[in-house]
N, C-alpha and C positions, 0 to 999 in steps of 0.2 A: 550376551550369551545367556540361552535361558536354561536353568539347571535340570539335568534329566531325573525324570523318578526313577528310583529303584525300585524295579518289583520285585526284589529278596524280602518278603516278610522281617520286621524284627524279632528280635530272638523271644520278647515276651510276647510277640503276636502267635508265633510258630508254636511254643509251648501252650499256649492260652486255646488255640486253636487244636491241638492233639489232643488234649483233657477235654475240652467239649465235644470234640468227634467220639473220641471212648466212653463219656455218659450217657451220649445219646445212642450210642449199642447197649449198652448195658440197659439202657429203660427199655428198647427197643426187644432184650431177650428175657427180661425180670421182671414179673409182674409181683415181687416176694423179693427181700432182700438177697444180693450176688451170696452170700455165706446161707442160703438154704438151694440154690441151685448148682451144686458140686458136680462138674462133670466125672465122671468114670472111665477108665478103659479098661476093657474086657479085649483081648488080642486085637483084631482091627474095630469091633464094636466101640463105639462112644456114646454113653447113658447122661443124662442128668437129673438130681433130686435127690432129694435122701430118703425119701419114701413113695414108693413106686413107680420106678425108674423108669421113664422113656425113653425110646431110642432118639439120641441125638444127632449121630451121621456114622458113617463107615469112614475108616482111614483109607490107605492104602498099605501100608506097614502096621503092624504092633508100635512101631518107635514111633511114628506120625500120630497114630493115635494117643498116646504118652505124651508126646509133645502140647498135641491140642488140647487134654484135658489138664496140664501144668500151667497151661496159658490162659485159664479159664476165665468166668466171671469175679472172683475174689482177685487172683492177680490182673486184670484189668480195674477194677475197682483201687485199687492199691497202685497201679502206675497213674492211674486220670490221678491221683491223691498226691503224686510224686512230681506230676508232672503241672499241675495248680500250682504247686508251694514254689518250685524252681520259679513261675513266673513271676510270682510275689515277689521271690526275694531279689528277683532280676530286674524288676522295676523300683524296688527299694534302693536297690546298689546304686543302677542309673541315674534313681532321682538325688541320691547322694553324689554322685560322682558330676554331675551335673552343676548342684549345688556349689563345689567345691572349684568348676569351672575346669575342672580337668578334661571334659567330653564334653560335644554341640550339645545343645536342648533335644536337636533334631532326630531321635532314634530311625535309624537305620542299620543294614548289617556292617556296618564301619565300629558299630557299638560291640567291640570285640568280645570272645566268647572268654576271654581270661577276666575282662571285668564285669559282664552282666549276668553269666551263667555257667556250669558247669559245659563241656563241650555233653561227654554222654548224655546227657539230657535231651540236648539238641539232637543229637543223632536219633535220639529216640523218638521226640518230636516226627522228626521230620519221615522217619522210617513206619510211622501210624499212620502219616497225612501221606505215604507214597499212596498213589493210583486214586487217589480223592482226588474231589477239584477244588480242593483248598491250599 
């Protein structure tokens, strides 16, 4: 019998993979570090910069625009930050728990979310990486 691949990403590939999607927007929008490109909302207006502000998109609501500029370049920069360290310490736990021969060598999603990573993380993960083709 020949064993089937899983194509569930591992939990450290899924987080590893949402932190590099999120840098590469951020280079993609920042040519100046995320903490000098502040977005604004002005009712459905959305600005960003701290000195002379251009328009960045129109919302649909005041509260959608709120939303998008609380989501901005600094809290992207600070989840890809969040979401890096989870992987780290998800393949540190692994390669511990591995060691210890408590888990296969073989990481797969069998590598449960109680011992490689927090579950919110993942969800977060994977909630960056929806509608990508990662």
């Amino acid at each position: 019998m020949t064993p089937q691949h899983d194509p569930v990403p591992s939990p450290t590939a899924r987080l590893t993979a949402a932190a590099t999607h999120l840098r590469t927007l951020l280079t993609a929008i920042a040519t100046e570090s995320p903490a000098d490109l502040p977005l604004h909302a002005d009712g459905r207006t959305i600005t960003q910069g701290r000195i002379g502000l251009h328009d960045f998109a129109t919302a649909a609501t005041p509260e959608v625009a709120a939303f998008i500029t609380a989501m901005g370049p600094l809290a992207g920069e600070a989840i890809a930050t969040l979401l890096e360290t989870e992987a780290r310490v998800a393949a540190e736990d692994r390669a511990a728990l591995v060691a210890e021969g408590r888990i296969p060598e073989v990481e797969h999603r069998s590598c449960t979310v109680a011992t490689c990573t927090t579950e919110a993380a993942l969800a977060l993960a994977d909630a960056i990486l929806a509608g990508t083709d990662q």
